[in-house]
N, C-alpha and C positions, 0 to 999 in steps of 0.2 A: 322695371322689374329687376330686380338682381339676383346677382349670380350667385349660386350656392355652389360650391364644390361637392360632388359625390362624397359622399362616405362608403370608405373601403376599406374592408377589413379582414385579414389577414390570419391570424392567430386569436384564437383563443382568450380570454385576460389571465386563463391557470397558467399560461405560458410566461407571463411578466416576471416570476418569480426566477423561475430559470435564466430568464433575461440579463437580469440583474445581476448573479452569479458571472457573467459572459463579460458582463460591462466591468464591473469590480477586476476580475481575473483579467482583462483586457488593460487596462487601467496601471494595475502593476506589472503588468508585464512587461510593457514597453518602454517605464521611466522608473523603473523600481530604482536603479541606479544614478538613477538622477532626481532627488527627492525634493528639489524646487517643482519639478516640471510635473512629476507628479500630484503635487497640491496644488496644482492650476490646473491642470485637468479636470479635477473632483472638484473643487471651487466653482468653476465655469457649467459642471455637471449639474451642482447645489443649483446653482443662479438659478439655471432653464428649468429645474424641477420646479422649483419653488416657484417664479412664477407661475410656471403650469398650473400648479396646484390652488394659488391662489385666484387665477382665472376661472377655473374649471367650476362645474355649479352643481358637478357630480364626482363622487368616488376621491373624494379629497384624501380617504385613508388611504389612495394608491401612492398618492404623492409624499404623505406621510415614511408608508415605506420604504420607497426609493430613498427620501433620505435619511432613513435608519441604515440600509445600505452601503450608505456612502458613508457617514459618521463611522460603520464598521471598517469601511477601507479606509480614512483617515489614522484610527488605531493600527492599522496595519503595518505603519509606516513607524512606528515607535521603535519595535524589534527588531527592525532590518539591516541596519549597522552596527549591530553588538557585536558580530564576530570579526568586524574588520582591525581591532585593538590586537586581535590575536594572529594576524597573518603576518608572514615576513615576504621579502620577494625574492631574492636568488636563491642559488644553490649554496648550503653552509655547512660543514661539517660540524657536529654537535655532537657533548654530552647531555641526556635525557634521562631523568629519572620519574620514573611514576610508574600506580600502580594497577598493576595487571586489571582491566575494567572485563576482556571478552580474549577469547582465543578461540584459533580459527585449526583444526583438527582433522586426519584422514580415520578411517574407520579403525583403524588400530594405535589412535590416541597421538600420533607423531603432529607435534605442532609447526606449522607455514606461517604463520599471524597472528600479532596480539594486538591487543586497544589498548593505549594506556590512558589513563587521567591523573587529575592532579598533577599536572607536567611542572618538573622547571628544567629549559634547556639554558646549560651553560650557567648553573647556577640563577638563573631569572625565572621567576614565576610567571607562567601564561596561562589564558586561556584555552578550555579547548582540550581534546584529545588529538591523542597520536597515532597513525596504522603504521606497525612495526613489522617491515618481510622481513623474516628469518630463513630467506633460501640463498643467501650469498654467503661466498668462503666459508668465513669459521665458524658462522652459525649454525650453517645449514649442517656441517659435519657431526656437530656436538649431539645433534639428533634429541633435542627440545620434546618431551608429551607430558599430558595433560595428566594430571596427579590426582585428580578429583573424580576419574573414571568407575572407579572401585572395581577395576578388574587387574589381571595378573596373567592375561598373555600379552602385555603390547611391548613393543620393542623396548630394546634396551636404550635409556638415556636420561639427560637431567629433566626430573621433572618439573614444571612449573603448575601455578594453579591460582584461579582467581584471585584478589586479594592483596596476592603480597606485591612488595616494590621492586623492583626493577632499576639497574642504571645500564642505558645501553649506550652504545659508541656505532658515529655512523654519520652517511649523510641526511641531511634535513629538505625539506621541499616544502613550501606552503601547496596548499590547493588552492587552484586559483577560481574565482565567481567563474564559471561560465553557464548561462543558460542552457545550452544543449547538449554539456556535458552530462550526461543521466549519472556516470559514476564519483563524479566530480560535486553534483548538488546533493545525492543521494548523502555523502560525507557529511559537505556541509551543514543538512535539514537534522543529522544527528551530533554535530559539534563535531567532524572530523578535521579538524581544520590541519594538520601536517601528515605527510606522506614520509616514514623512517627509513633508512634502508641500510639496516645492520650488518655490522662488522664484529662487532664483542656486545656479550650483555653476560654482566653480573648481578648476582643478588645484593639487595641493598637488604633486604627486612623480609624473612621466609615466611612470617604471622603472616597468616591470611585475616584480611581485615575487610569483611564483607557491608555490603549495605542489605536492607529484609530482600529487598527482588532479588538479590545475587544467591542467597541464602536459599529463597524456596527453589529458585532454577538452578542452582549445586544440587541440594536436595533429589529435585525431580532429574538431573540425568545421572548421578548417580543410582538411583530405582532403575532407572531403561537399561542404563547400560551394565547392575550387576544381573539382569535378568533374560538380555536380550543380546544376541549380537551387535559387534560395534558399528557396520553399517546401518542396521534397524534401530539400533538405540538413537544412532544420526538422525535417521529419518523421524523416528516417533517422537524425536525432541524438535524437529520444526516441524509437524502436524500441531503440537499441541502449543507451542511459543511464537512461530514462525521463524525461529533462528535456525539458519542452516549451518550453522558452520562448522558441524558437525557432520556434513555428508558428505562422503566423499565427492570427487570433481567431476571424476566419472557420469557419476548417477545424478548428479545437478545436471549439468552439462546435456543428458538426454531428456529427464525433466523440462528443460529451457526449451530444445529444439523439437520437442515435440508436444510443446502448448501446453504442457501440462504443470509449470514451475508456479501459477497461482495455488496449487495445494499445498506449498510448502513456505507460503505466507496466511499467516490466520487474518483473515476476509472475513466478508458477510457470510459468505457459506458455513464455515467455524460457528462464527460469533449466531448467526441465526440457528443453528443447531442445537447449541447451548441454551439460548432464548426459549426454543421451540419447547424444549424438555423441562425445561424449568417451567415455563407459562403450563405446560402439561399439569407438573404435579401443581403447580400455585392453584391449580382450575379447579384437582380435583379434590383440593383442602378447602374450598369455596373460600379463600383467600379476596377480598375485596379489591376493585380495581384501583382503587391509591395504593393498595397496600401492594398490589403486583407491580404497581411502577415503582415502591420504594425498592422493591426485594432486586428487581430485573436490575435498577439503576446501580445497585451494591454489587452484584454480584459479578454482574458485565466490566463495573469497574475496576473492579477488583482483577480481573481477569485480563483487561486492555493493559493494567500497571503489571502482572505479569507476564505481559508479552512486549514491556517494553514501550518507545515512542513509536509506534505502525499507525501511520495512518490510516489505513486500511480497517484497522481493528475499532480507532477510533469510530473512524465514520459510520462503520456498521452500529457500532453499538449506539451513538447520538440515534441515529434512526429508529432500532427497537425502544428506547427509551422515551422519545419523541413521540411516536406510535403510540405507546400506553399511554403518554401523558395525553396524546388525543382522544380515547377513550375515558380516560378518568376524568375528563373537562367533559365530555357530552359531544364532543366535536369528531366531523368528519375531516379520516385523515385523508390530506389530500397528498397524494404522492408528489405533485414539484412542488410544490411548497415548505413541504418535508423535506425533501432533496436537499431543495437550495436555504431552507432554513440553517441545518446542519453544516452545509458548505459556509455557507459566510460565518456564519458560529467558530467554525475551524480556524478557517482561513484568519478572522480577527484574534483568535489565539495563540495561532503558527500561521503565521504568513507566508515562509519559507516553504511550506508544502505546497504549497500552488507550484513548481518547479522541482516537487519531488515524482517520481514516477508513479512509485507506489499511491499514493493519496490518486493521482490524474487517471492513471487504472483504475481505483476503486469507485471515484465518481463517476466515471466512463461506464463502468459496467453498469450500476444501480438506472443511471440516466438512460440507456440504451432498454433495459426493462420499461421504464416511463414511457418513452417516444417509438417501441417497435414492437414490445409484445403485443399490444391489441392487433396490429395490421398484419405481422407472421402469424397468428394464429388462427386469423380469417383465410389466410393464402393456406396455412399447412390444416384446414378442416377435414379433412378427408382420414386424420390422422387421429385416433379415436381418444377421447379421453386424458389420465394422466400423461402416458407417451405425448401426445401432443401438446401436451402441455410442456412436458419437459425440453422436447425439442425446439420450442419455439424460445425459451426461455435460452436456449443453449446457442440458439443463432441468435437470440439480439445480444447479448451477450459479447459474445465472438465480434457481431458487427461493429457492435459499439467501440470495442477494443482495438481493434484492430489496426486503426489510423495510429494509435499511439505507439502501439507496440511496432509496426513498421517505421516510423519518425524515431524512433527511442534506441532498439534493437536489429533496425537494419534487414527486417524480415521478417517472415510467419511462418507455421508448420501447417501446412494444408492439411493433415490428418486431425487439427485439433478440433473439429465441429465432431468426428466421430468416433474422436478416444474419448474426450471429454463427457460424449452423452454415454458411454460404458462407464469410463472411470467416477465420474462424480457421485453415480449412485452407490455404488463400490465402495468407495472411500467414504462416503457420508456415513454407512453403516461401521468399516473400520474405526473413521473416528470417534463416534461415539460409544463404541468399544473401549478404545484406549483410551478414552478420555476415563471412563468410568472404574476400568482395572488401574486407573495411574490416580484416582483420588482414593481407591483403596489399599492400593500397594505400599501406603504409610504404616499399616500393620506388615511386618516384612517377612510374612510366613505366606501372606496374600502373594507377594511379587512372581508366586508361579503363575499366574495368569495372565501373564504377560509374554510367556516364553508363546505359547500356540500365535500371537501376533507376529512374533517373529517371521513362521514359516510364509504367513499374509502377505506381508510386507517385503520380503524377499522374492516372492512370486510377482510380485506388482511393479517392482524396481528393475527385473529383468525386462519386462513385457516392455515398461517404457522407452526402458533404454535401448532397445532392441526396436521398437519403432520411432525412437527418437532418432535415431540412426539410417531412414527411410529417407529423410530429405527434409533440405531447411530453404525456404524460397527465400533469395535473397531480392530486395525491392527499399527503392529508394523514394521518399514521401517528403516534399518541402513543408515549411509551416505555413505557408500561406493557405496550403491545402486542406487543412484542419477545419478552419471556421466553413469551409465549403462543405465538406463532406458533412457535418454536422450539424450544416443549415439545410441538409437533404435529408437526415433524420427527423430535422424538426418539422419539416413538408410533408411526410410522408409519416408523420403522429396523428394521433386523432385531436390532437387540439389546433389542427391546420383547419381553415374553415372553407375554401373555394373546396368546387367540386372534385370528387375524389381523381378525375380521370384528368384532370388540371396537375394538380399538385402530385399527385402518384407518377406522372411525367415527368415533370420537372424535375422530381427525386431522382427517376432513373438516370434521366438526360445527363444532372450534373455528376454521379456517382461513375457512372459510363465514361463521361470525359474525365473526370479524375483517375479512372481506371489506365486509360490509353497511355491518358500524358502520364502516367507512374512508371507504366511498361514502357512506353518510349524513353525517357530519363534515363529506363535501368538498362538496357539492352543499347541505346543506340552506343 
C-alpha cells in the first residue's frame, strides 16, 4: 500500500494572485541593487514553475501565470539603473542652472523651495532634477514668491515663476539609494536626484517657458488663488492635484499628525469620486459599456497626467478602468486579481514605486478592503446599514495602513479612525464641489463660487490642526514585521480556508505579539 500524503489546503487559489505581487515585490526588494542575483532568483523562480506546470495534469493556466509574472519582474530590472549616470558622491560646491519645474510656497506666496530640470552643474549637462532650499543667508533675505499667484497682497520680493531659468550658486549633494529612506526614494521615484543648498540665484531667462501640465496647473491655481484665500487656495490646489506645496507647514504638519494628510494626496478616494460621477452621468446617457470604459479611461487619464507621476492616482484609476473593462468583457471582477493585476502592470512600468511610499499606501489600503472588509463587517453588524459600512471600510483601511505608515513615519494618530470617519464624508462632498466650481471657474465671472469654499476649508483646517495637536503616538516597527502582520490579514480574509476559530486565532495571536514586541522596542 502506499503512502499518500494529506492534501492541505490553506488559502483560497483567488489568493495566488496577490501572492505573486508578494513574491515579485519580494524578489526586488532584496537584490534590486544587485542585478546578477536578482536574475537568479527569478531564473530559479522560472525553473520550479515551469516544471510545476508541466507536471501538473490540472490548472496549467496558473503556471502560465506565474510566469507572465516573473517575465514582468524581469522588465523590471531594465529601468533600475538609469538614474545612477546622474548621481555624484561627495559634497561640491556648484553652479546650477535650470529651469524653475515646481516651487514650494507659504500662504502668502513667499517661496522656501524650487525644483529645477534641465540641469547643467558647472557647465555639464545631467540628468535628473534639482531640490533647491532657498532658507540660507542671502536667499532666504532677498524674500523669493511666487509670481504666478495672481494676487496683490503677498510680501514684498523678487518674484519667480514656473518656467523660467535659473542659475544658482551653492552646495551640491547627491541623494543617495537608500531603501528606508521614505524622503530620499520618494525624490528618487520622481527624478530628484540632487539636494541644492543656496547661496545666490540669478535669473538667467525671465520667459517662462512651460510644458501643457505646467500650463493647465498655472491656469488652475491662479483661478484658486485669485478667488480664495492663499491658505485655501494652498489647500484646494492639493485636494484637486495632490501637490501640497502650496500649504502652509503649519497646516500640513497637523494634517500628518492627525491621519488625515491622505486628503491632500489624490488617491482612490479623488479618482473614485470622479469615476463615480462620471459612470453616473455616462449611465444616465445609456452610454454603452465599451463606450463607458473608453470615456472613464480618457478622462481618468487625463486627470492622473494632471496630477502629475502619483502613484496613488495611478493605481486608482488602472482599477476603475480595469473594472469597466471587466464588465465590458462579460467577466466577474474579481477584486485580487484586479489588485494584483494593476500592481504588476505598475510595478513593470515604474519599478521604482515598489519603494515609493505613496504607491505601498495606496496598495495597502485597496488590499486591506480585499482581506478585512468582509470579516469587520460581520464583527461591526450590530451597526446598521451605510454607517456600517462606512466604518468598516474606515478600519480596514486604517489597519491595513498602519504597519507602513508606523515603518515609514515613525508613528500614528490614534484619533485618525474617528476623524477620518467625520472628515471623509465631509470632504467627499467638498471635493466634488470644488472640483466642479474649479472646471467652471474657466469663465472668470464663475470664479465667485469659489469664495463660500473658502470659509469650508478654513473651518476644516482649524479643526485638524487643532486635533492634530491632540497627540502623535510615536512607535517603532522593523521590516521583518511587515510580511507578519500581513500574513495575519491574509488568515483572517475570507479566502483563508481552515476553520474560522483556527485562523481568526492565529491572526490575533500573531498581531498581539507583534503588538507587544512594537511596544516593548519603543519604550524599553
Amino acid at each position: 500500500m502506499k503512502f499518500k500524503m494529506p492534501a492541505i489546503k490553506v488559502f483560497h487559489w483567488r489568493m495566488l494572485p496577490l501572492a505573486l505581487v508578494c513574491l515579485v515585490a519580494g524578489l526586488l526588494f532584496v537584490s534590486i541593487d544587485i542585478w546578477w542575483l536578482t536574475g537568479l532568483l527569478m531564473t530559479l523562480c522560472a525553473i520550479g514553475i515551469v516544471v510545476a506546470t508541466v507536471l501538473a495534469k490540472r490548472r496549467r493556466a496558473v503556471g502560465v501565470v506565474c510566469l507572465a509574472a516573473l517575465l514582468a519582474a524581469y522588465l523590471m530590472l531594465v529601468p533600475m539603473g538609469q538614474y545612477l549616470g546622474a548621481m555624484i558622491g561627495d559634497e561640491i560646491s556648484a553652479q546650477t542652472v535650470g529651469r524653475i519645474a515646481m516651487v514650494s510656497a507659504d500662504e502668502n506666496g513667499k517661496i522656501d523651495a524650487l525644483v529645477l530640470d534641465h540641469l547643467q552643474i558647472n557647465g555639464r549637462s545631467v540628468g535628473g532634477k534639482a531640490s533647491v532650499d532657498l532658507r540660507y543667508q542671502t536667499t532666504a533675505a532677498m524674500g523669493y514668491v511666487y509670481a504666478d499667484a495672481g494676487r496683490s497682497d503677498y510680501v514684498v520680493g523678487i518674484p519667480l515663476e514656473i518656467g523660467q531659468t535659473v542659475s544658482v550658486k551653492g552646495t551640491l549633494t547627491g541623494i543617495k539609494w537608500h531603501y528606508f529612506d521614505s524622503a530620499a526614494m520618494h525624490n528618487i521615484v520622481r527624478k530628484v536626484y540632487f539636494r541644492l543648498r543656496a547661496d545666490g540665484l540669478a535669473m538667467v531667462d525671465a520667459t517662462p517657458r512651460l510644458g501643457a501640465t505646467e500650463k493647465v496647473r498655472v491656469a488652475l491655481y491662479r483661478t484658486l488663488a485669485g478667488n480664495m484665500s492663499g491658505q485655501s487656495a494652498g489647500m484646494a490646489y492639493a485636494f484637486l492635484t495632490g501637490n501640497a506645496s502650496f500649504v502652509p507647514d503649519d497646516v500640513l504638519a497637523g494634517y500628518r499628525s492627525s491621519g488625515a494628510a491622505h486628503l491632500l494626496a489624490v488617491s482612490g478616494l479623488h479618482v473614485g469620486l470622479v469615476a463615480g460621477l462620471l459612470a453616473l452621468l455616462l449611465k444616465r446617457l445609456r452610454c454603452p459599456s465599451w463606450g463607458r470604459t473608453i470615456v472613464l479611461a480618457a478622462v481618468l487619464g487625463v486627470y492622473a497626467w494632471l496630477c502629475g507621476d502619483a502613484p496613488s492616482v495611478w493605481r486608482a484609476t488602472a482599477l476603475v478602468v480595469g473594472g469597466s473593462l471587466c464588465s465590458a468583457l462579460g467577466r466577474r471582477r474579481d477584486a485580487p486579481s484586479l489588485l494584483s493585476g494593476c500592481g504588476l502592470v505598475l510595478l513593470a512600468v515604474r519599478p521604482l514605486w515598489l519603494f515609493d511610499v505613496s504607491f505601498l499606501l495606496s496598495f495597502a489600503a485597496y488590499a486591506g478592503v480585499v482581506l478585512l472588509y468582509a470579516p469587520l463587517r460581520k464583527v461591526l453588524r450590530r451597526v446598521p446599514g451605510r454607517w456600517g459600512n462606512a466604518l468598516a471600510l474606515n478600519v480596514a483601511v486604517t489597519l491595513s495602513t498602519l504597519p507602513i505608515s508606523v515603518y515609514f513615519f515613525g508613528g500614528f494618530a490614534p484619533l485618525c479612525i474617528p476623524l477620518n470617519f467625520v472628515l471623509i464624508p465631509v470632504m467627499s462632498v467638498v471635493y466634488v464641489v470644488l472640483f466642479a466650481c474649479a472646471l467652471v471657474s474657466v469663465v472668470p465671472a464663475l470664479g465667485i463660487l469659489l469664495t463660500g469654499l473658502d470659509y469650508v476649508l478654513r473651518v476644516v483646517n482649524a479643526a485638524v490642526v487643532a486635533l492634530g495637536g491632540v497627540g502623535y503616538l510615536g512607535l517603532r516597527f522593523e521590516v521583518w514585521h511587515l510580511p507578519l502582520y500581513y500574513g495575519a490579514a491574509a488568515l483572517a480574509s475570507p479566502y483563508c480556508l481552515p476553520r474560522k476559530a483556527i485562523r481568526y486565532s492565529a491572526a490575533a495571536a500573531t498581531v498581539l505579539l507583534l503588538a507587544v514586541w512594537t511596544l516593548v522596542d519603543t519604550f524599553a
